[in-house]
N, C-alpha and C positions, 0 to 999 in steps of 0.2 A: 410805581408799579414794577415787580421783579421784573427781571430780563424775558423770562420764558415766555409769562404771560405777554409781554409787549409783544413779542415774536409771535406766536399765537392770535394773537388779533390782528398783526399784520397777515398774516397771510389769510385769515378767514377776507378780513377785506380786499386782499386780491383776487381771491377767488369769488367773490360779490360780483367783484367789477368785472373778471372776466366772464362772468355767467350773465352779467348784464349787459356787456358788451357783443357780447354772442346772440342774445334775446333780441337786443336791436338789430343786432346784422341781419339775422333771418329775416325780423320783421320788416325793417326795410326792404329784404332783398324780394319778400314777398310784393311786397304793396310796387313796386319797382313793375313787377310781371301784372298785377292785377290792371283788368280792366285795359291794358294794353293794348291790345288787337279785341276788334269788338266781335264775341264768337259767334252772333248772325250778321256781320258786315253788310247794311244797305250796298245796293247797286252794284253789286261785283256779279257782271254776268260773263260767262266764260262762251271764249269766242271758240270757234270749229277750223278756225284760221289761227294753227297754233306756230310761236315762234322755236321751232326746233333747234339745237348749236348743230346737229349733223346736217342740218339742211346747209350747211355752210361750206362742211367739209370740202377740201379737194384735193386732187391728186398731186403730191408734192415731192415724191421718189418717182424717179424715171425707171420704173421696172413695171415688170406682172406682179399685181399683188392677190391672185387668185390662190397662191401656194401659200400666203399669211392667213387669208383667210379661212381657206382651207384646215389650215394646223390650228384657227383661233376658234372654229364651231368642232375639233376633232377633242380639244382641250376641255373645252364647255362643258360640254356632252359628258365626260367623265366626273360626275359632281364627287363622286366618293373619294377621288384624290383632293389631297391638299390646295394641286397646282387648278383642278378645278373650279374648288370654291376662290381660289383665289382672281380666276378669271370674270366672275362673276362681276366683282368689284370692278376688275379693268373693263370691262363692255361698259357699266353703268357708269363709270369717270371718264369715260371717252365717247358716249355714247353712242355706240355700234349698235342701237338697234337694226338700223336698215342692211347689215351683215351679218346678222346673229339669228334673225325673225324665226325660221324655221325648227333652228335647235333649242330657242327660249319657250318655241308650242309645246315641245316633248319634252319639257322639263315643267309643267305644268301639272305633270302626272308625278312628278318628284317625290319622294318619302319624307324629303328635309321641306319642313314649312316653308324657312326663311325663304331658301331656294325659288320655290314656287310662286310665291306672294312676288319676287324681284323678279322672275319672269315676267308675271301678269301685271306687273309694272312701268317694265321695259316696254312692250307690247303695244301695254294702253299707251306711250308717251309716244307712238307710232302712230295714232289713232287706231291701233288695231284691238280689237273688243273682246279675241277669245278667251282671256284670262279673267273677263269680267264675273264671272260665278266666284272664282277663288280671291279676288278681291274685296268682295261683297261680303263672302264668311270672313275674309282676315278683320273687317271692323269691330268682328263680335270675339278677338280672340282678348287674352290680357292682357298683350303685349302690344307695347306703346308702339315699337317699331314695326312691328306690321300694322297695324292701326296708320302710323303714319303713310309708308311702301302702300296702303290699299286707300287710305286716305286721297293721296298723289297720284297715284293710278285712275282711280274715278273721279278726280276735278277735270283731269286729261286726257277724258273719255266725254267730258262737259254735262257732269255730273255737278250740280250744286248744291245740294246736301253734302258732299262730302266734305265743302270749303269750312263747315262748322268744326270740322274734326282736325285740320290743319288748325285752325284757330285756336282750339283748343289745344292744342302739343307747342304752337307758338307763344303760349301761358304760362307753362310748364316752370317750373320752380327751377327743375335743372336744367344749368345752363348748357351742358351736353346736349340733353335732350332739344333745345331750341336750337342749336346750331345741327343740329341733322335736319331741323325741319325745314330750319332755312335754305340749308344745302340743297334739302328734295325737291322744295318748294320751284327752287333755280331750273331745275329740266323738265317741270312739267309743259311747257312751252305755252305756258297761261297767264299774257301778259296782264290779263284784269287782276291778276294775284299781288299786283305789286300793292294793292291797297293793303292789302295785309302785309309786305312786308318793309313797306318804308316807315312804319310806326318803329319795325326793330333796327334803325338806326340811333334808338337812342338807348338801347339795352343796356343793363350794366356789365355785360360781359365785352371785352373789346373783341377776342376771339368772334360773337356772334354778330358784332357789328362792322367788322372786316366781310364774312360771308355773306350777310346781310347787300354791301355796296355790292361783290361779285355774282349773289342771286339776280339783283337788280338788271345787270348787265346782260346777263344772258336773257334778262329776258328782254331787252333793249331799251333800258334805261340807264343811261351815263352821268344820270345827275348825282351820284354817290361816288363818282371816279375818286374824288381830290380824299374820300376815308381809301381807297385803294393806293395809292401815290403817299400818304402817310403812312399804311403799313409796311410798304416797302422799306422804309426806312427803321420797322422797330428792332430792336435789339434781340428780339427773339426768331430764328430760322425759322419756325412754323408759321408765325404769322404773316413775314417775309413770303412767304410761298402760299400762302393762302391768297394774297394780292397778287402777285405774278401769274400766279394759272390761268384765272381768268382775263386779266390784260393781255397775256399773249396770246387766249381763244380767239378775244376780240381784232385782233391784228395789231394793238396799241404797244409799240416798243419799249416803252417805258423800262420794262423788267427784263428787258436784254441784257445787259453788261452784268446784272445781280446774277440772273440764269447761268449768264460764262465764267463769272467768278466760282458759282456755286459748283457748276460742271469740275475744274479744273481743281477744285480742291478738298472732294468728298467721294465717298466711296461709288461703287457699281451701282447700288439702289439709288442714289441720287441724281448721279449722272445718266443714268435711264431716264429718268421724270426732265430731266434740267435737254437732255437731247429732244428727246420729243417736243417740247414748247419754243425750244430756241429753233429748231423745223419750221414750229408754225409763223416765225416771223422772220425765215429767209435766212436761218443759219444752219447749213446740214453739215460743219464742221462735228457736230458730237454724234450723227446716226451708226459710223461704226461700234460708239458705244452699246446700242440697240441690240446689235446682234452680237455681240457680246455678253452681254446681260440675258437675249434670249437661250443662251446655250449655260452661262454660267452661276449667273444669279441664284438667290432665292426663291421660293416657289413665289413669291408675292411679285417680285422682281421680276421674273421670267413670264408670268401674265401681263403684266402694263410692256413689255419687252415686246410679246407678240402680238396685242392689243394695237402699243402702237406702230409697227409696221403696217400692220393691217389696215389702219386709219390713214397715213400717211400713203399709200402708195393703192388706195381705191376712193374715187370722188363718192361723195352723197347720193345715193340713188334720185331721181325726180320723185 
């Protein structure tokens, strides 16, 4: 057979195998998601006795934290700045509802969706019901992440119809998409939810079976700890910090020495996140960073900066 032609068939047959090897990845990665979380889940009734992480909170700076809080609903309130939207995000990963209640109502009249739908959110995860109308429209919008935000909202208001709609997004082909579900899943303070997500320990994504153990936890179950205590250890920083966050919410030191490492040899955005959690387990050697970050940081930086002051130096409301 000439040269050309041989060369020619070799590659159509690699290009076979790659199209067939790609055919099976999907298909697997499908059938992997099917039938996973069963999307009407017998017996999952949502209790009115919700497990909140802010119910936890406490006062951990020896100072007035009225002027953080102060400057963190003065921030809020501004959505059309960068540093706005950005605080958005810092309330809902530190979960400052019982600091924010007021200025997340007036933001329910927001022009930005997203905005709106993550108030009425926040709110519900308070048991607090006003944003229940704009939760209700976000199920019928097309987008998957309000769908989820109003999904989590109304499980968290003990709504169960809406547990069919989580179900469904914890299906979800992408694996993005199930790790935000899983993540929301974690603050609805809806421990009956854990039936839904202790199936997603065996994901094929490791990223969603890292958040998957830390959902669990918050919402008080530690039987997923020891996939927490292996991520600690992977080679990659984001999954490292994905297990950290929530072992130093829960008071578990484990991710101390990785957090001081991490503090001491990365930038201002880092050491903002790595201060805050090394606080929560008795190490306030990196809070000068804090206010550093809140004065110099990026806009994304400078919210979780006065976020976490905020959190750290006011307890939980009763």
């Amino acid at each position: 057979m000439p040269k050309a032609i041989k060369c020619g068939v070799g590659i159509i047959l690699l290009l076979a195998i790659s199209v067939a090897g790609l055919w099976i990845y999907r298909r697997e990665g499908r059938n992997v998601q099917e039938g996973k979380v069963e999307l009407k889940p017998a017996g999952v009734k949502l209790s009115h006795e919700r497990k909140l992480p802010f119910h936890k909170r406490r006062k951990i700076l020896n100072e007035d934290g009225s002027s953080h809080v102060r400057f963190l609903n003065d921030v809020l309130s501004s959505p059309e700045t960068a540093l706005g939207r950005s605080m958005m995000d810092a309330v809902l990963s530190l979960y400052l509802v019982d600091l924010t209640g007021a200025t997340l109502e007036e933001l329910l009249n927001d022009r930005n969706e997203e905005l709106k739908v993550k108030s009425a959110m926040l709110l519900a995860f308070s048991g607090d019901d006003r944003g229940r109308q704009v939760l209700e429209s976000a199920l019928k919008r097309p987008s998957v992440l309000l769908q989820l935000y109003a999904g989590a909202g109304l499980v968290a208001l003990g709504d169960e119809n809406a547990i069919e709609v989580l179900a469904r997004l914890l299906n979800s082909e992408s694996w993005g998409l199930r790790l935000e579900a899983v993540k929301t899943i974690g603050l609805t303070g809806q421990p009956a939810l854990l039936q839904l997500l202790k199936p997603m320990l065996n994901d094929s994504s490791y990223n969603v079976r890292i958040a998957t153990a830390g959902s669990m936890l918050r919402l008080g179950d530690d039987s997923a700890k020891d996939v927490l205590y292996q991520a600690l250890k992977s080679p990659d920083s984001a999954q490292r910090y994905m297990a950290a966050f929530p072992l130093a919410e829960a008071g578990d030191p484990a991710p101390l020495e990785f957090l001081r490492y991490e503090f001491e040899h990365y930038d201002l955005s880092v050491k903002a996140r790595c201060a805050y959690y090394m606080a929560l387990l008795g190490d306030l050697s990196g809070v000068p960073s804090l206010y550093e970050a809140k004065e110099k940081g990026d806009d994304e930086t400078r919210a979780f900066a006065i976020a976490a002051l905020a959190a750290l130096s006011n307890p939980a409301s009763e």
